[in-house]
BAFI-3210 file (N, C-alpha, C; in Angstrom, 3 decimals, decimal comma, padded with zeros to 6 digits):
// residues 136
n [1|2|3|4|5|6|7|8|9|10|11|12|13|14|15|16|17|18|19|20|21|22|23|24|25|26|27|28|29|30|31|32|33|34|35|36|37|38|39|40|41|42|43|44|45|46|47|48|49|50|51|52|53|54|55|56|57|58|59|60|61|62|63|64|65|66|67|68|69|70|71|72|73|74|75|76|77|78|79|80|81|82|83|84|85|86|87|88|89|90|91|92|93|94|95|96|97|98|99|100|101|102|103|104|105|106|107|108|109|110|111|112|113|114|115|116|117|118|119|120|121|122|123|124|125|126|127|128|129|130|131|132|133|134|135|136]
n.u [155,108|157,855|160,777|163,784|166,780|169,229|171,335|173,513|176,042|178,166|178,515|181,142|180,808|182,944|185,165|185,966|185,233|183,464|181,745|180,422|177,467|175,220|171,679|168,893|165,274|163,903|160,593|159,426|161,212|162,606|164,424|167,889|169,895|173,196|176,291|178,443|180,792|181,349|180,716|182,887|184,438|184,309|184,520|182,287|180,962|179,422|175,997|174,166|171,925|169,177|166,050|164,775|162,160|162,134|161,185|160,454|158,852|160,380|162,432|165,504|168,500|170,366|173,453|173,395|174,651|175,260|175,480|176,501|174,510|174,507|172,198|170,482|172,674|171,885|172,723|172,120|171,861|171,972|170,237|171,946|171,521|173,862|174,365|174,859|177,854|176,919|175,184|172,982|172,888|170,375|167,936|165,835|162,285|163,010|164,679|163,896|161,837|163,307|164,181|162,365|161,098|158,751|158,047|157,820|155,920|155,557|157,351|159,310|160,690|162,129|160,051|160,073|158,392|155,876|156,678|155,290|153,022|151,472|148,635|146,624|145,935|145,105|144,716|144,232|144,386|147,164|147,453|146,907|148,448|151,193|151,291|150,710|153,102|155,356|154,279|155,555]
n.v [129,166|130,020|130,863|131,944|133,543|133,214|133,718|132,135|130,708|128,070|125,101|122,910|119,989|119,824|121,687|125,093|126,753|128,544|128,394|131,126|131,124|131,338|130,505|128,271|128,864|126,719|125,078|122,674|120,556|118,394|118,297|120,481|120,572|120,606|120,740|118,149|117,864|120,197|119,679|117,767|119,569|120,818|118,800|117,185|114,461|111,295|110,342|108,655|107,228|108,047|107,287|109,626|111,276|112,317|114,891|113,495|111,767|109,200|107,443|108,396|107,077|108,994|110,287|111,835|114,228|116,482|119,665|122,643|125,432|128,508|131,916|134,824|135,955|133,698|130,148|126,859|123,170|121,271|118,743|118,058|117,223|115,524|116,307|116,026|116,692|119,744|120,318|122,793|124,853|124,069|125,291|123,701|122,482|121,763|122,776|125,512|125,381|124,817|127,670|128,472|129,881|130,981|131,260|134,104|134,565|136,877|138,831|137,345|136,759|135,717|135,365|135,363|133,190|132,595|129,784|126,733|124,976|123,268|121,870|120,329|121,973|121,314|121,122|119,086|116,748|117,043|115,951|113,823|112,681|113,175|111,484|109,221|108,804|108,571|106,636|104,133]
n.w [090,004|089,343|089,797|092,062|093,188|095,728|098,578|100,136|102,958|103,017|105,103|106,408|108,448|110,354|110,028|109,883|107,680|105,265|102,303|099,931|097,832|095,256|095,621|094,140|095,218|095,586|096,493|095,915|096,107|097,930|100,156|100,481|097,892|096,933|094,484|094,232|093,977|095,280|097,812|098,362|098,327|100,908|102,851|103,158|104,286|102,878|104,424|103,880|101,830|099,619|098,669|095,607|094,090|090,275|088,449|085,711|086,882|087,681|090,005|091,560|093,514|095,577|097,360|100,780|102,787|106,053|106,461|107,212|107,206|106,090|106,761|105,846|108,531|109,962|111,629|110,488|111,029|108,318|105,864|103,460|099,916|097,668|094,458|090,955|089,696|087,747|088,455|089,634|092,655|094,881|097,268|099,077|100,356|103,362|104,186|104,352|106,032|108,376|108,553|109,464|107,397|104,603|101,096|099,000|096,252|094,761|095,029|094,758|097,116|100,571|103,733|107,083|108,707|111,629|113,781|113,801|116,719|117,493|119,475|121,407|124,351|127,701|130,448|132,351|130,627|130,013|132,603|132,958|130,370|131,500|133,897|132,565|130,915|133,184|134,380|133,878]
ca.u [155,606|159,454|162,018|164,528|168,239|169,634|172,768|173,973|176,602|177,609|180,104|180,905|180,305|183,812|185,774|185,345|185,413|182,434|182,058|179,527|177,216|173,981|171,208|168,007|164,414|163,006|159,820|159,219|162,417|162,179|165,737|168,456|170,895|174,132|176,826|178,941|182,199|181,145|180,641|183,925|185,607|184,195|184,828|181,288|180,692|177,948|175,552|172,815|171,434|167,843|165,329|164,024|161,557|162,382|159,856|159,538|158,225|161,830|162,755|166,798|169,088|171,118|173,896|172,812|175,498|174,972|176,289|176,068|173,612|173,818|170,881|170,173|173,275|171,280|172,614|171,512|172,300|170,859|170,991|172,252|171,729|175,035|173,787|175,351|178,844|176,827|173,849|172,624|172,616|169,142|167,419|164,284|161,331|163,058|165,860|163,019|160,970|164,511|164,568|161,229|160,826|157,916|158,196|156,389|155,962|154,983|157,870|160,393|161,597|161,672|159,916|159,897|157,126|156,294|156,424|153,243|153,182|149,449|148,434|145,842|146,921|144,114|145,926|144,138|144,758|148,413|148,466|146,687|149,655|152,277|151,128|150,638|154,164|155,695|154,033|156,472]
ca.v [130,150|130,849|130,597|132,896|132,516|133,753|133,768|131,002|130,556|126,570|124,762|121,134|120,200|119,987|123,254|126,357|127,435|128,454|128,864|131,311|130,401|131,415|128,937|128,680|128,043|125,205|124,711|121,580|120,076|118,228|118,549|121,345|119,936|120,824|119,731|116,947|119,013|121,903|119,028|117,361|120,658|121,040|117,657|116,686|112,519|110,716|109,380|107,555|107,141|107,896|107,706|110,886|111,158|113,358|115,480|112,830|110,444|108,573|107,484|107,941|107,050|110,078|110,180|112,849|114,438|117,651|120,828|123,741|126,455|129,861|132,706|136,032|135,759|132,679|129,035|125,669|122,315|121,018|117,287|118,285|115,761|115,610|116,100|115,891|117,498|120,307|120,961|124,333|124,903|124,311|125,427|122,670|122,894|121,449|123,901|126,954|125,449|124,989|128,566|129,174|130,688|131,101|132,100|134,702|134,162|137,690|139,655|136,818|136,877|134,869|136,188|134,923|133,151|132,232|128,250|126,180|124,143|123,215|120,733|120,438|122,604|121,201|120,898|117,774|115,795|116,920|115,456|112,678|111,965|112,974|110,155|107,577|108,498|108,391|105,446|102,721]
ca.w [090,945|088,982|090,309|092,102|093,495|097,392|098,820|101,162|102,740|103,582|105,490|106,479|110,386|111,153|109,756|109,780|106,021|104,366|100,872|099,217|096,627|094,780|095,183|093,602|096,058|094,904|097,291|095,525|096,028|100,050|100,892|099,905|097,123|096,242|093,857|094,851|094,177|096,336|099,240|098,250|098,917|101,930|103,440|103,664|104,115|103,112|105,668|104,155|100,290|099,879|096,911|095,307|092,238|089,647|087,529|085,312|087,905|087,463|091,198|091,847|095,154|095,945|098,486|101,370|103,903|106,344|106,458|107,895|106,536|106,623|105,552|106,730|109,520|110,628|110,825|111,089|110,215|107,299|105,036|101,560|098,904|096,484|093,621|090,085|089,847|087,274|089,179|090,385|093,815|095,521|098,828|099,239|101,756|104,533|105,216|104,384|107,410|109,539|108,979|109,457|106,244|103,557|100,185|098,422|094,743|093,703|095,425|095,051|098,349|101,410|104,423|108,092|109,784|112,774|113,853|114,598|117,804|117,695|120,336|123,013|126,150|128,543|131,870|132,762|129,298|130,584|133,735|132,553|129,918|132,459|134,379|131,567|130,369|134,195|135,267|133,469]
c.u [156,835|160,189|163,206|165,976|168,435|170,521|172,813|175,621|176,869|179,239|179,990|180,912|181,487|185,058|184,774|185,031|184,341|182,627|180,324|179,035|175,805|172,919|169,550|166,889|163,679|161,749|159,442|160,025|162,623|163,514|166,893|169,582|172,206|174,939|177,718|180,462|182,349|180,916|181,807|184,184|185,411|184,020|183,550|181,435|179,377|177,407|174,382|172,847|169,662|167,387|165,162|163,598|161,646|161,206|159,264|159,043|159,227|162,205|164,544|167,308|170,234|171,916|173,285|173,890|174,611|175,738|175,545|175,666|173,669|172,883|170,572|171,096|172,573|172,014|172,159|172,446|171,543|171,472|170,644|172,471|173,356|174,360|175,247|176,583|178,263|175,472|174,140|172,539|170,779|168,552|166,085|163,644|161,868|163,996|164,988|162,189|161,965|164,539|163,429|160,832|159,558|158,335|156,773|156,857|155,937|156,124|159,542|161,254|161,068|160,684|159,462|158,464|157,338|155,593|155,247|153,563|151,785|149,148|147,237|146,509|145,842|144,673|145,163|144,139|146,188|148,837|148,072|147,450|150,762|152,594|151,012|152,759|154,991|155,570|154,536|158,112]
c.v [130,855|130,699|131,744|132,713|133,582|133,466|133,018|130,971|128,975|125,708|123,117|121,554|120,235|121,014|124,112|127,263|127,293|129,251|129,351|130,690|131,387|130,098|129,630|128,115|127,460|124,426|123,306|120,567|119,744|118,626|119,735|120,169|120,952|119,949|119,099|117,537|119,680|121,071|118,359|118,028|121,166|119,920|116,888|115,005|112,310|110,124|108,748|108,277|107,352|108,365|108,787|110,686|112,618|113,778|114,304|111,065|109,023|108,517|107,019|108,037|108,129|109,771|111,471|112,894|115,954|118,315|121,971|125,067|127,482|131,094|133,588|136,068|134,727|131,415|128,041|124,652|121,492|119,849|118,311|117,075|116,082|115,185|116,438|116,983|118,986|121,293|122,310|124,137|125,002|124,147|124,643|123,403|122,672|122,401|125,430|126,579|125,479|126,481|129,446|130,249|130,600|131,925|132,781|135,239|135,658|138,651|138,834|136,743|135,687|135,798|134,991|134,651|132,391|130,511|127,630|125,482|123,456|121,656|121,299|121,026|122,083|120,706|119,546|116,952|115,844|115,992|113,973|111,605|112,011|111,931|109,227|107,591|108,263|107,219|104,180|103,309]
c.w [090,393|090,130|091,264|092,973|094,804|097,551|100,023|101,452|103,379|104,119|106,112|108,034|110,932|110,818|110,025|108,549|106,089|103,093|100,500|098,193|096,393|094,653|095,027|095,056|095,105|096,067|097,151|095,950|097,938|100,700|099,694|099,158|096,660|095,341|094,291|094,686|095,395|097,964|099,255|099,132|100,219|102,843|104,076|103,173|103,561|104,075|105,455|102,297|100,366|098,301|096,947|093,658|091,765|089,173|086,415|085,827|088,226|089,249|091,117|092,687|094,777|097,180|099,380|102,474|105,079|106,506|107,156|106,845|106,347|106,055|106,449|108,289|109,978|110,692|110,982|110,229|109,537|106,672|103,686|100,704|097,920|094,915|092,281|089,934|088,754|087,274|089,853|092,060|094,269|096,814|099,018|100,588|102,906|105,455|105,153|106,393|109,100|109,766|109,493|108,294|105,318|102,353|099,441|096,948|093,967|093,670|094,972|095,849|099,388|102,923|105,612|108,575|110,742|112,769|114,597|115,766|118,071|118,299|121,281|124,048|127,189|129,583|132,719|131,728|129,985|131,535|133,593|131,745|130,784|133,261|133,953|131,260|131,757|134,620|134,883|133,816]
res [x|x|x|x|x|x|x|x|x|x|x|x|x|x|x|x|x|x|x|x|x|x|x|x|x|x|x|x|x|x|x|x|x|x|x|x|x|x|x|x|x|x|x|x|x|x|x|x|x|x|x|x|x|x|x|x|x|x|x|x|x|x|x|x|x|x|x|x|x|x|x|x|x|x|x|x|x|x|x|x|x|x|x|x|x|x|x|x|x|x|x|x|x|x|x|x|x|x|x|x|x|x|x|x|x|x|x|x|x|x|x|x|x|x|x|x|x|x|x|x|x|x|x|x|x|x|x|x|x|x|x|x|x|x|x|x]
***
């Protein structure tokens, strides 16, 4: 697909500073990573360690904090792995689908879609769970 870089801007949960950056989308990549500096300086904590396998099938524990997101005036809050104080900034699948986003490979851009909800609507399956989940 290649690669291409977007403008973020990212902030810890309890200031108000945000600091620009260039970051690359990495669809591959499950969670957004930054470098462990750039979360220093913005007073992000860690809150949990979690594996991740690299490209070459190499599984390593990463610390993971959250921060605050921002993209197209949008924001959310998103887990950023801390990644190596020399690493590139990267946007993973999980903060594209926070934003409801898709990428499109040919244009290099991101472009909005809309979110699935896909369930049974059958208004007696409903009342049928309404009442299973009610009745304890």
């Amino acid at each position: 697909m290649g690669t291409f870089g977007i403008k973020v801007s990212v902030g810890g949960l309890t200031t108000g500073e945000f600091i620009e950056t260039e970051a690359l989308v990495d669809t591959v990549a499950t969670h957004t990573l930054l470098p462990v500096s750039f979360l220093k300086e913005l007073g992000v904590k860690p809150i949990d360690r979690i594996p991740f396998q690299l490209d070459d099938q190499h599984v390593v524990n990463y610390e993971v904090g959250q921060v605050r997101l921002r993209l197209d005036g949008r924001e959310r809050i998103i887990l950023a792995v801390f990644g190596e104080p020399n690493a590139p900034p990267l946007i993973g699948a999980t903060t594209l689908e926070l934003f409801n986003l898709a990428v499109d490979p040919v244009s290099k851009r991101l472009l909005p879609v809309v979110g699935l909800m896909k369930w049974c609507y059958d208004k007696e399956i409903m009342n049928s769970q309404f009442l299973i989940l009610n009745s304890n």
